[in-house]
N, C-alpha and C positions, 0 to 999 in steps of 0.2 A: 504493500500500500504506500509505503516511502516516496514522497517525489521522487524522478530523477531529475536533481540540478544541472547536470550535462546538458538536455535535449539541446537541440535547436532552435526547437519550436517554442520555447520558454516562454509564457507571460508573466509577467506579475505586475500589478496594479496598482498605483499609491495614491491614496487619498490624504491629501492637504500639500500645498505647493508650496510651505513656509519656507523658510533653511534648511532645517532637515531632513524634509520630503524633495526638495530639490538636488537635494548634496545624495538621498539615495536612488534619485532618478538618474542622475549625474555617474553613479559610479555601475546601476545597473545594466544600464543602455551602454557602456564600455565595456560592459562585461558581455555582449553580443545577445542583450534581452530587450525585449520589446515592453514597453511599459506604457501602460496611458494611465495620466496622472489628470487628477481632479483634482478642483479645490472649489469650496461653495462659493468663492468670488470668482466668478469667472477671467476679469485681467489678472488676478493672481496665477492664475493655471500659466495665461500665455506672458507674465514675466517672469517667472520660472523658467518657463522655454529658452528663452531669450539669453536668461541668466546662466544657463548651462550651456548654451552655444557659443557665448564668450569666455566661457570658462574650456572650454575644450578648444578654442580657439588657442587660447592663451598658452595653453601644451603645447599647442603645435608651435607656436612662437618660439618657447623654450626648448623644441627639440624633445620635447618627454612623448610626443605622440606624433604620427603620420598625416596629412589633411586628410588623405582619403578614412583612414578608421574614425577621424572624428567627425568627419559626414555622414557617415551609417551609422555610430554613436548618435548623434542628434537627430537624424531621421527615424532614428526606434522609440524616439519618445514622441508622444501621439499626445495632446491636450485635448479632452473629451469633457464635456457639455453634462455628463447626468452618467452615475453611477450603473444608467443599463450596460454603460457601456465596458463595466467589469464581469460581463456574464464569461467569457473564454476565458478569463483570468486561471492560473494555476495558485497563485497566491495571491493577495491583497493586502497590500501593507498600511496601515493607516500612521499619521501623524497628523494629528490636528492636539484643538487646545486640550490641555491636562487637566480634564475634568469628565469624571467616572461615567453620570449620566448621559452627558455626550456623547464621547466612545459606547457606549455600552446600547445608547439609539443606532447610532450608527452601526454596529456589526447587527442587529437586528433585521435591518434593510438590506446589509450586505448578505445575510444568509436567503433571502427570498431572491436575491437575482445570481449568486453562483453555483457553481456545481458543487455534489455532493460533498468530493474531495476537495476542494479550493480549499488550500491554507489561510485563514485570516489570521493576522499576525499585527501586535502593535508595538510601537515603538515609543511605549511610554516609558518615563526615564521615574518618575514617585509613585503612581498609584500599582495596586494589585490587579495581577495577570487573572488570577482566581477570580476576584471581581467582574473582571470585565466580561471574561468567559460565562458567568453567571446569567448575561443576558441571552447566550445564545441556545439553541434548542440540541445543538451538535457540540456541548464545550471543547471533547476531547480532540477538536479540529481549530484550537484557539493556542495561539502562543506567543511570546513575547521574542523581537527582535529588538533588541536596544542600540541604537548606533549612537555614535557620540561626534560631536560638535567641534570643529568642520569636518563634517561625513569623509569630503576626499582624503584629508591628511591625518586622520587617526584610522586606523588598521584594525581596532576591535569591536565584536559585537556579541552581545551578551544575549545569548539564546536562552528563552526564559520559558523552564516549564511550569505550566500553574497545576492547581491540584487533579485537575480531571485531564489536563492535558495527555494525551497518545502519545506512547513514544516514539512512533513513524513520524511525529510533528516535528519532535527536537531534532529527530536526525536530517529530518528536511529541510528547515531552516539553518541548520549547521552547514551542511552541503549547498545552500543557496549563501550564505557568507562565503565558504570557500571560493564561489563560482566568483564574486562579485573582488575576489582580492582580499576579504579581511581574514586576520586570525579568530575564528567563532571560541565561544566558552560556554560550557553548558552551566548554566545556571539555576538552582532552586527560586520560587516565587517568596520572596521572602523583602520587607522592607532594603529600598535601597540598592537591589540587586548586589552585587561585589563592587562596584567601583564608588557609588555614590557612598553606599557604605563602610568602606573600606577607608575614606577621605575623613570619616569622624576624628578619626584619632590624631592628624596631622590639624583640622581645624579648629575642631577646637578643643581642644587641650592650648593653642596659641593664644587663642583667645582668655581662657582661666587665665594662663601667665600675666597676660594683659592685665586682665580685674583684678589681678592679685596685686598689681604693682611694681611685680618683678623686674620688667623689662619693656622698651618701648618699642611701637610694632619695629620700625629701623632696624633696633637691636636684633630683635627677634630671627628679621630676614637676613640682615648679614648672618647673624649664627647659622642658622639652616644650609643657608645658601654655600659659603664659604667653608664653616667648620666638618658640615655633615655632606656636601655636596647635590643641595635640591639647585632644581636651575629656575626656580622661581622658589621667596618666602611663600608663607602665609597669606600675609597680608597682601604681596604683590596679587595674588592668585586672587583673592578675595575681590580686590580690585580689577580684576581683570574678566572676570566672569559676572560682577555684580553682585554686592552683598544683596541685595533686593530678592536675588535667585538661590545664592548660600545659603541666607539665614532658611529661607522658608522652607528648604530640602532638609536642615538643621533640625526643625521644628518637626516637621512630618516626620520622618524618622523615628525620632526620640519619643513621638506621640504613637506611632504605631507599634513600639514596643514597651508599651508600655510605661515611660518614663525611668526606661535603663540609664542608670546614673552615667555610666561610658558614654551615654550621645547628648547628654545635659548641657542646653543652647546655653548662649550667653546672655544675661540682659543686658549688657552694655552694647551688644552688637545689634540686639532689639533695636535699644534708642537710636545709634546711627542707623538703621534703615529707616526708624520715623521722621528722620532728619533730613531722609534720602540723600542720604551721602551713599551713593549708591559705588561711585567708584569712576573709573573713566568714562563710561556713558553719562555721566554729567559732572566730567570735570575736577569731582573732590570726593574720596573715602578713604582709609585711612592716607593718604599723600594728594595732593593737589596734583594735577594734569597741564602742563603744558606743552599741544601738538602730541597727546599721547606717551609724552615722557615722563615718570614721576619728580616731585621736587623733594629727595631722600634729604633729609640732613646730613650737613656735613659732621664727619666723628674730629673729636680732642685728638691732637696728638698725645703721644707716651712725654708725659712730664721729664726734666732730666734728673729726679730723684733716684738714689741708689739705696740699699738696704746696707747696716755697717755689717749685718752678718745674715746668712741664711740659714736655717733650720728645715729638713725636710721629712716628712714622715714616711717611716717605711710603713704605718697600716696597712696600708692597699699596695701589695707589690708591684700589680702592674703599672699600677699610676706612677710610683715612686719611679720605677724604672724608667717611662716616658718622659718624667719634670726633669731626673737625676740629667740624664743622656745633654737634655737641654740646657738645664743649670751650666752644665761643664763649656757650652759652645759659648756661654754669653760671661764666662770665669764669676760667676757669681764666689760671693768668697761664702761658701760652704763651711757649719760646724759639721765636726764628725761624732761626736758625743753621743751617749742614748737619749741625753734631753737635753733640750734649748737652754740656752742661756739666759739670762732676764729682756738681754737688749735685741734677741736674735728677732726678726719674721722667721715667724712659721707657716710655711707653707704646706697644706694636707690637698688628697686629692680624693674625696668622696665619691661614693658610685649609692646614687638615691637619697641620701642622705642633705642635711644644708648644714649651712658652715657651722652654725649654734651648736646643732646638735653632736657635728663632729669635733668640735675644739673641746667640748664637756665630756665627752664619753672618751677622749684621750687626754686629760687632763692640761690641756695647751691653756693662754693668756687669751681668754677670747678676743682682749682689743691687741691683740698682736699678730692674730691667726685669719690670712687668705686661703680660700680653697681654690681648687685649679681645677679645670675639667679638660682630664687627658682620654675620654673613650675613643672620640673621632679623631688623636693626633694634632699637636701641637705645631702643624707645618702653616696653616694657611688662616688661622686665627686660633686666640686664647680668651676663652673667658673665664675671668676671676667674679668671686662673690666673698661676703664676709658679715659675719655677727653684726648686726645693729649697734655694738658697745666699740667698734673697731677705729683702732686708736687712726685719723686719715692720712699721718705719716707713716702709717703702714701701707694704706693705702696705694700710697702715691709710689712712697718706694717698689710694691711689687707691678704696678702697674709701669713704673721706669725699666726697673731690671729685666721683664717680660717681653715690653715693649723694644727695647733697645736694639734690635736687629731688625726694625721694619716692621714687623709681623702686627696686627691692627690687634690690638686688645679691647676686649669689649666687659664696662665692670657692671653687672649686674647685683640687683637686692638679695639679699638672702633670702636660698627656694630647694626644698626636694628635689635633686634631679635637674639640677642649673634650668637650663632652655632646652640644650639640645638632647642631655638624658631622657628629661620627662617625655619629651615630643614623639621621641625614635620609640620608646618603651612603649608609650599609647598605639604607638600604628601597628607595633609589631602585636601587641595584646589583643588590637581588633581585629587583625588580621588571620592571630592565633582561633579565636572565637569564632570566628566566621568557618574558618576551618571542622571546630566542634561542633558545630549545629548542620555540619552536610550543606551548606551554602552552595560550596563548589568544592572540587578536587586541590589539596594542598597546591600544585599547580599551578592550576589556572586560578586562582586563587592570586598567586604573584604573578603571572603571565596577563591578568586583566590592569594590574594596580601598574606592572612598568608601563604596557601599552596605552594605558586610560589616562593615567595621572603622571606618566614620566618621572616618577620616583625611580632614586639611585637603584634601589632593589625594588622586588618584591615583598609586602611583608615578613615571610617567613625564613625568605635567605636573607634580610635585613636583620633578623632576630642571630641566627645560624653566623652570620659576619660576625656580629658582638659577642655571639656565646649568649644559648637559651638562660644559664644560670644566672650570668652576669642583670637581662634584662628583668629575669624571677626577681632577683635581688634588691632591683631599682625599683620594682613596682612594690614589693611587698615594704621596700623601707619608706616610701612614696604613702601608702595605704597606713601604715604604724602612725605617721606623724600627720595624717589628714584625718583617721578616721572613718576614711570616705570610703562605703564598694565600688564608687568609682575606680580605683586601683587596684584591685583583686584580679589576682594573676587570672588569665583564662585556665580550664582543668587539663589543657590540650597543652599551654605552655608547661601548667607545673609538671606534668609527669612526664614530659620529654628534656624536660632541667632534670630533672633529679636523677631519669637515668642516662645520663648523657647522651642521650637520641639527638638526630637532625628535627627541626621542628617540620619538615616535608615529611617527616616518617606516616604515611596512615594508619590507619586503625585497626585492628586486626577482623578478616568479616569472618563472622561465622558462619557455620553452614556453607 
């Protein structure tokens, strides 16, 4: 009963000519499919057309495509006047607005004019596949195609099966991604699918940092960007997609599970969207826009203060070993003692922990003692934090000694898990969990989040980079000093920390 995505004689049908009904008409008609696309404004349908003829033009300009293929490319797309005219359709992919009732009218009308078999498939990115299917008399012929924004230059599409859905469905839409050039993922119907939800952990956990006072968005992005290697912050990202669109994917989410403390919105970022500080679509969100560039503050340089002595803790040997290595390039004058001297900086290097609670539990000078966060490597930025009591010629001196070879130091408030601990911990812990509840295959799971969101890893080989135990560590010392279940390891992370498994390992099936 399986499509074949192969044929020649391929239809598939898309209703609504926005962006992303255009960008999949755009990519399916190069894929040598025939497609008539509707949309209930009729000049919509034929500037779609229009808009994908100069987009395949524009290949050809570049040399990415031939004229003659991008003339039979835009000749296979057909602009049609009234949904009869998806009765040959082999699939019918709908994108219009993101609201349940609508969709769920629409496949209603769609099943009175296709064939038996016709896939109808939507490409909602918030609501339930389950849902939608619910309106139809055939559900198990209902499933979700997720593409992502802009169709042509993202490669993934998240095949979504809902509860009644066939599985001749998933494997057909998976085979129709294939045909069309993306990498497909097969998906559970579950808030968020894997990409939207997979992003909680990177957005906002930023955001907490923010309300907490820790660090400013700037800060934030340099750290990310620089220290851990994202190619866009937080906050850029937020900006660039529209807090308007973030917060309320933020909201949904967090509301269809129930008020899971892991996806817990911001209200500070409430208020900037009642402010509509939406972000570069008008000019100002967290940065000002001018011509589309943001206006970043400029950073402090490294003052020219020196410390008269260093002290460094061996607690944490890997850290010690990362600061040691470095102390030695920039000749910090080093005690060697088992403890500081009165006048030394001490310098520690916590994994989850904040500087408070590590200068008291190793009995250091709290107004003397910086901590240093060595997990991402101390090559391309340093971020130091310290005790609220902390004497600020200490300050300045570790910020001069640190700073002294170039390297951009960034000093944050005292926080669990600096910036970049907490942030990396959250994405790998959502990612772990998504994993625990059968979302998707460990996997695809990281093969949606590189391709979707162009994170360095995946979550799970992001976890596996750091070491499962080390992230167990962060989260659980993260969890002691908040309280919060928001930081409660997933059960997928803890028991592949503790027996030193890959966090890709699955689950063993029985039967």
């Amino acid at each position: 009963m399986a499509l074949d995505a192969t044929r020649a004689d391929l239809v598939v049908g898309i209703v609504g000519a926005g962006a992303m009904g255009r960008g999949i008409a755009q990519i399916a008609a190069t894929a040598g499919i025939r497609v008539p696309l509707y949309d209930v404004r009729q000049e919509t349908t034929g500037e779609a057309a229009a808009f994908v003829k100069k987009k395949l033009w524009r290949a050809v300009e570049k040399g990415r495509m031939d004229e003659a293929a991008a003339k039979e490319a835009w000749n296979r797309i057909e602009p049609v006047g009234a949904l009869q005219a998806f009765a040959p359709c082999h699939v019918v992919i709908e994108s219009i607005v993101e609201d349940l009732e609508v969709k769920q009218n629409l496949f209603r009308r769609l099943e009175e004019i296709v064939e038996r078999n016709c896939i109808l498939a939507t490409n909602t990115s918030s609501l339930s596949v389950t849902a939608i299917a619910s309106a139809c008399r055939r559900a198990g012929r209902v499933g979700g195609m997720h593409f992502f924004s802009p169709v042509p230059s993202v490669w993934l599409v998240e095949v979504v099966s809902g509860m009644l859905t066939e599985p001749w469905v998933g494997e057909s839409l998976s085979g129709l991604a294939g045909r069309m050039g993306r990498h497909p993922v097969m998906v559970a119907d579950t808030p968020g699918f894997i990409v939207n939800h997979a992003d909680r952990g990177y957005s906002t956990e930023a955001l907490r940092i923010v309300d907490e006072g820790v660090a400013s968005f700037a800060d934030v992005d340099r750290i990310m960007c620089d220290a851990v290697g994202f190619r866009m912050g937080p906050f850029q990202v937020f900006d660039l997609i529209g807090l308007d669109v973030s917060q309320l994917a933020t909201e949904s989410i967090y509301h269809q599970y129930f008020e899971e403390p892991r996806y817990r919105p911001s209200p500070f970022a409430r208020n900037r969207m009642a402010a509509e500080l939406f972000g570069r679509k008008t000019g100002q969100g967290f940065y000002r826009y001018e011509d589309a560039t943001a206006d970043m503050p400029a950073e402090a340089p490294a003052p020219e203060a020196r410390p008269a002595s260093v002290w460094l803790s061996p607690a944490e040997p890997g850290g010690h070993a990362i600061l040691s290595k470095l102390l030695a390039t920039l000749d910090a004058p080093l005690e060697s003692g088992d403890r500081p001297s009165a006048q030394a900086l001490c310098l520690v290097t916590p994994l989850g922990d904040d500087a408070t609670t590590t200068a008291l539990a190793q009995a250091l000078d709290p107004k003397r003692t910086v901590a240093v966060d060595t997990l991402f490597g101390l090559g391309r930025r340093r971020t130091l934090m310290a005790p609220p009591v902390i004497d600020p010629e200490c300050i300045a001196a570790a910020r001069g000694l640190l700073g002294s070879d170039g390297v951009p130091v960034t000093m944050i408030n005292d926080s669990p898990g600096f910036v970049a601990q907490r942030i990396v911990a959250m994405i790998v812990n959502v990612g772990c969990d998504m994993a625990q509840q059968r979302i998707a295959s460990p996997q695809d799971i990281d093969l949606a989040v590189k391709l979707g969101l162009a994170y360095p890893h995946g979550p799970l080989t992001f976890g596996d980079e750091l070491g499962a135990a080390r992230v167990f560590d962060i989260l659980a010392a993260m969890q002691r000093f908040y309280g919060d279940p928001r930081y409660r390891p997933s059960p997928w992370l803890t028991r592949r920390a503790k027996l030193g498994a890959t966090l890709l390992t699955p689950e063993y099936q029985a039967g």
